[in-house]
C-alpha positions in Angstrom: -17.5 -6.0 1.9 -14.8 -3.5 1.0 -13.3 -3.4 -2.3 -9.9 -2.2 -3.2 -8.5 -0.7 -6.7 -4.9 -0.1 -7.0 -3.1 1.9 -9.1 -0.2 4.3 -10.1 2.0 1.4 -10.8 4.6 0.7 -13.5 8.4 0.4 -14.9 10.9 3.4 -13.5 14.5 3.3 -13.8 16.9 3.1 -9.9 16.4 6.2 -8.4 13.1 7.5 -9.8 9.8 7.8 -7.6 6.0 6.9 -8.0 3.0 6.9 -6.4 0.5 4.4 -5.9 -2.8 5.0 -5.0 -5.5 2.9 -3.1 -9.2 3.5 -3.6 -11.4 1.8 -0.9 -15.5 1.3 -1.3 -17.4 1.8 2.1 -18.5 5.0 4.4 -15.9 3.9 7.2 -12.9 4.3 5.3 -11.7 6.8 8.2 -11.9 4.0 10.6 -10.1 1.1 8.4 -6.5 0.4 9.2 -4.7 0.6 5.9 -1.6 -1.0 4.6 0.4 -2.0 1.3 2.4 -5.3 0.8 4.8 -6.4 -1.7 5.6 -9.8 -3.1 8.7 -10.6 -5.3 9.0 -13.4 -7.6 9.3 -16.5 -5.2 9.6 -14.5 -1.9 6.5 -14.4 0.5 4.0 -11.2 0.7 5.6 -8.7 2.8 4.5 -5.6 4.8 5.9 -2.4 3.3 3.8 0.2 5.4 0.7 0.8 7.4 -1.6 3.6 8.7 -3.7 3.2 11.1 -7.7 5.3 11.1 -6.0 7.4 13.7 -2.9 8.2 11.3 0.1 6.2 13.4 2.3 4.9 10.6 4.8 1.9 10.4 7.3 1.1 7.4 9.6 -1.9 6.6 13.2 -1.6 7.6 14.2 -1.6 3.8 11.8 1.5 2.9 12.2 3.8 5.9 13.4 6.8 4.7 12.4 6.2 1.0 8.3 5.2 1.4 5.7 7.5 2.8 2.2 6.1 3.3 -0.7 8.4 3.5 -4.7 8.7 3.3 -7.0 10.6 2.5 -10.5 9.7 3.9 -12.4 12.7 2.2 -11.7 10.5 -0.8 -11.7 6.9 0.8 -7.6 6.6 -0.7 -4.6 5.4 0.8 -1.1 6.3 -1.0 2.2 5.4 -0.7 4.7 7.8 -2.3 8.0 5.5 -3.3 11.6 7.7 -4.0 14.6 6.6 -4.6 13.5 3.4 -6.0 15.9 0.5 -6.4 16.2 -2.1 -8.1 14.9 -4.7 -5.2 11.8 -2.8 -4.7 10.2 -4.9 -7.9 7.2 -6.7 -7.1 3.6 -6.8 -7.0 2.0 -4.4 -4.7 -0.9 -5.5 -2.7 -3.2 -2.8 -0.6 -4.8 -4.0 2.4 -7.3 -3.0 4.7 -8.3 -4.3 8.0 -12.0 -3.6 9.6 -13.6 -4.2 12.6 -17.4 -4.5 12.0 -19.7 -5.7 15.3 -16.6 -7.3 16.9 -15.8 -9.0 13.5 -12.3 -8.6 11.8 -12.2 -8.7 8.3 -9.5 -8.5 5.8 -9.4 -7.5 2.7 -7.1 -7.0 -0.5 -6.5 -5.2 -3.9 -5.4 -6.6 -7.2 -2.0 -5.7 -6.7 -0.1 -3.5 -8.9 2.9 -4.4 -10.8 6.3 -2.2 -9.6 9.3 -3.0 -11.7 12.5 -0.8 -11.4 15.3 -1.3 -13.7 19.0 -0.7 -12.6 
């Protein structure tokens, strides 16, 4: 079982930044694939990046440019650094991890953290 705590959330005006943080139980953090979701009012869950145990990353279309994602596995926490916020980037923010344990996949996800940016 690997449990997921969110945080770094909270209101920022258009153009501001902020960084959320992800902090993941286990001793094979290294070797989860990471990622962090969105989900707007009445819009479906989203991917908005991903990071992979070997470090490959992938971003949304809408956050290239803006997002980074990043981990740290000496401290079992994913990150994903958020500039240039706009107003469309308000939602709940969901970390996810994905492990492979004796040829079983698992998935597993955080609270979520609210993200609201004012225009």
């Amino acid at each position: 079982q690997v449990q997921l705590v969110e945080s770094g959330g909270g209101l920022v005006q258009a153009g501001g930044s902020l960084r959320l943080s992800c902090a993941a139980s286990g001793s094979r953090f290294s070797r989860y694939d990471m990622g962090w979701y969105r989900q707007a009012p009445g819009k479906q869950r989203e991917l908005v990046a991903a990071i992979t145990g070997g470090g490959i990353t992938n971003y949304a279309d809408s956050v290239k440019g803006r997002f980074t994602i990043s981990r740290d596995n000496a401290k079992n926490t994913v990150y994903l650094q958020m500039n240039s916020l706009k107003p469309e980037d308000t939602a709940v923010y969901y970390c996810n991890a994905k492990t492979v344990v004796i040829g079983v996949r698992n998935i597993y996800w955080g609270q979520g953290t609210q993200v609201t940016v004012s225009s």
